[in-house]
Residue, then its C-alpha position, 0 to 999 in steps of 0.5 A: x035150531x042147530x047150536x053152532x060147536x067147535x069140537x063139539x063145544x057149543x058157542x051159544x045157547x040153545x036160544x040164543x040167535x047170533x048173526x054170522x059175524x058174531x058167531x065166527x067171532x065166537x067160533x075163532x075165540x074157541x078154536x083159539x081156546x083150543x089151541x092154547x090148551x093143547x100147547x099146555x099154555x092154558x089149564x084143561x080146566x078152563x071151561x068156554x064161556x057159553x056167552x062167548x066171554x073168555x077167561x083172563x086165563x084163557x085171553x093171557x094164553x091166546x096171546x102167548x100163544x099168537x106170539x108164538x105161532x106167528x111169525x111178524x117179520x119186521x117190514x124193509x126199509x123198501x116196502x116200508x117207502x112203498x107203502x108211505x108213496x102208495x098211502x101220501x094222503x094217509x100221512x097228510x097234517x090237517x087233511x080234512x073231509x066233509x062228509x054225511x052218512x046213513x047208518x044201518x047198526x048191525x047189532x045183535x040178532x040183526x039180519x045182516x042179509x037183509x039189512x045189506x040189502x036195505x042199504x044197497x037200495x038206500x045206496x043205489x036211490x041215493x046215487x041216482x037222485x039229487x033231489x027228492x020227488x017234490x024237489x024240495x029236500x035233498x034225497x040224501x037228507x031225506x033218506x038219512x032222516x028215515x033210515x039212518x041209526x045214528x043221532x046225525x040222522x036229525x041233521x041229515x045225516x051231516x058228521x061236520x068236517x072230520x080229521x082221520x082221528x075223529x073216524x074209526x080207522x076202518x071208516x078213516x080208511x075209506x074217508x082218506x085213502x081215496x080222493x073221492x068226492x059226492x056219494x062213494x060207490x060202495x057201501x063202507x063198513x065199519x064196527x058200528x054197522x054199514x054206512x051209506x057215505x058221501x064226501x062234499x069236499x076235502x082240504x088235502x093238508x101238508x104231505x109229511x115225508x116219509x122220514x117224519x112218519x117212518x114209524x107211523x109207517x113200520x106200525x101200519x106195515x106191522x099190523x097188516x101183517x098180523x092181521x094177515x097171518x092170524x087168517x092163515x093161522x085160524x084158518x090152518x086150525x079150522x081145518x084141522x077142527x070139526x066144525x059145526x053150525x059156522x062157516x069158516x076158511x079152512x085150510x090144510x096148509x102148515x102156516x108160512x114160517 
């Protein structure tokens, strides 16, 4: 089995099986590590982790040095009210969503492969059918009980009626940014795994305007942008690295200042 390195740093042990985006993350981790190092903010003594668990010396250095690397424009008045008018019903009060879900856990030593394809089968079979072979139990429901990892498995997958707070916000992000109702056509992903989701209604709540959420707004605007320039800049020092065993975007491209 090849052990994954990041000049010539190995990000796990020899037996130890890691999917593809635990092994990215370890292998961004230490291009991170790499790059404090060099810009003197961390000790040259600082050893990686082989179980990918960074020091409180190393994280403290990673973050001074993100803070100097990137450059976070605060957002415009204007693009801040493009993004409220784009995103209303992110910015309801009392908006609501009824919703069931089949999860399929991405944990570690996971296939992700296939686990995908398991779930764009379930995905497919629960879109084209409403009921199941014997018409007696709902194909979503059945479909929950035998595949779904999570403990709403039991009730067929059923999560209640849920607020934005209540979801992870990547999972918020696809329950109400969209007006969608009945089974979404893709799969939704989310830190716990890949879920299979369908809406049953929605109650839209009270649209707030801009200027009661106007910092709610320069925060969501604040956070694209980070998340963004971070790719650039991993991706600026994954070009400049030899990497081994990880796929990762490298670029040649000095990072946009």
């Amino acid at each position: 089995m090849m052990i994954a390195q990041v000049n010539g740093v190995a990000l796990h042990s020899p037996d130890e099986r890691l999917d593809e985006a635990a092994l990215r993350q370890r292998a961004c981790s230490e291009l991170l590590r790499q790059a404090a190092q060099r810009a003197g903010l961390l000790a040259e003594s600082d050893a990686p982790a082989i179980d990918g668990a960074l020091s409180e010396a190393a994280s403290n250095a990673i973050e001074a040095l993100l803070e100097q690397e990137l450059n976070l424009p605060e957002p415009s008045e204007q693009a801040c009210r493009r993004y409220h008018a784009a995103h209303a019903a992110r910015y309801h009060t009392g908006a609501r969503v009824r919703a069931r879900h089949i999860l399929f856990a991405v944990t570690p030593g996971v296939d992700v492969a296939a686990l995908r394809k398991r779930a764009e089968t379930v995905l497919l079979d629960v879109r084209c059918r409403s009921r199941d072979a014997n018409g007696e139990e709902d194909a979503f429901v059945a479909a929950a009980r035998q595949w779904s990892n999570c403990p709403s498995s039991a009730d067929g997958g059923d999560l209640g009626w849920l607020a934005a707070e209540d979801c992870a916000p990547e999972f918020a992000r696809e329950l109400f940014d969209h007006r969608e109702v009945g089974v979404l056509p893709r799969l939704v992903h989310s830190r716990f795994g890949l879920h299979v989701v369908e809406v049953q209604a929605r109650e839209a709540g009270t649209p707030q305007p801009f200027e009661a959420v106007r910092n709610a707004v320069a925060l969501a605007l604040r956070q694209q942008t980070y998340v963004s320039a971070l790719r650039q800049y991993l991706s600026l020092l994954a070009g400049q690295a030899d990497v081994r065993g990880v796929s990762l975007e490298a670029s040649t491209t000095p990072l946009v200042r």
